[in-house]
C-alpha angles and dihedrals in degrees: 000000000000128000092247094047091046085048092056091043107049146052119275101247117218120181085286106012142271135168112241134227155142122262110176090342095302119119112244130184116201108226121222082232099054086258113130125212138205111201093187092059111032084235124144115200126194144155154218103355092163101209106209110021092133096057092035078059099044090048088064095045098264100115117213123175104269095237105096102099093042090052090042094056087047097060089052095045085054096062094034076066107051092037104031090198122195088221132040109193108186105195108215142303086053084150121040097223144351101282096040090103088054086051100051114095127234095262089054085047094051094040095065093039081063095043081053102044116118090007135101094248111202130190121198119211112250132185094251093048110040100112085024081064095038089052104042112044093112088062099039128073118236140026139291127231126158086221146007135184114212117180105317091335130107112206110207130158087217130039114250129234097230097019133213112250106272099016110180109191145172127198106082097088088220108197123174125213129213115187118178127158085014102295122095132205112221114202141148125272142170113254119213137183085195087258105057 
């Protein structure tokens, strides 16, 4: 098989893996862990890491184990690693709820000023941190916009009912099932309509 034919018919591997594609003319590379990447632009985009769910839950008397967020910043760190981007663009529900950012400890806080660090560091607004991300900027790295276009790409937290050519949003949660000999595997997935 030649170079241009194993290139159609596999995934684009990056260091740890990713399926490639256009959207609006802009490379993209899928991330095993949801992230997405833009070669072109050094940028890493993801979403809805809800820092603090755990604690948001236990707050309320459902106890969850308190390492989501740990385990969440360490995801991310992961790929800051293998990728080393310029920019981090985090679309949106980075926190669970208002008061996420006041429950984080100093090593969460510092870890995320070192992923940040060197990097144009960008926060979507989300519907569950909108007043977390109001009320903290003066302890988290970055900056905060609703939107931002970047190349052929619009960077929104929620899908748009007429959408701008090459919407790239978070908030849906999409998740794909696979079922066979009576037993089914449930994971998270992109979604694409071949133009967002």
């Amino acid at each position: 098989m030649n170079d241009a034919l194993r290139e159609t018919l596999s995934p684009y591997r990056h260091p740890c893996g990713g399926l490639k594609l256009m959207v609006n003319g802009e490379p993209c590379v899928l991330r095993c862990s949801g992230a997405l990447w833009l070669p072109g632009r050094q940028a890493l985009i993801a979403s809805d890491l809800h820092l603090e769910k755990g604690s948001a839950f236990a707050a309320r008397g459902q106890m969850l184990p308190p390492y989501d967020s740990p385990a969440t910043l360490a995801k991310l760190e992961a790929e800051i690693e293998a990728l080393d981007p310029r920019m981090v663009v985090l679309l949106g529900d980075s926190f669970h709820d208002s008061r996420a950012v006041s429950r984080m400890d100093g090593a969460q806080l510092a870890r995320l000023e070192r992923l940040a660090a060197g990097r144009d560091w960008v926060w979507l607004e989300g519907n569950h941190d909108l007043d977390a991300l109001a009320g903290a900027l003066d302890q988290l790295p970055g900056r905060v916009v609703e939107t931002m276009a970047l190349g052929g790409l619009f960077l929104i937290h929620e899908p748009q009912i007429e959408p701008a050519p090459g919407e790239v949003a978070g908030h849906l949660h999409p998740a794909a099932r696979v079922a066979a000999y009576g037993r089914g595997v449930r994971r998270p997935c992109f979604v694409t309509d071949g133009r967002r």
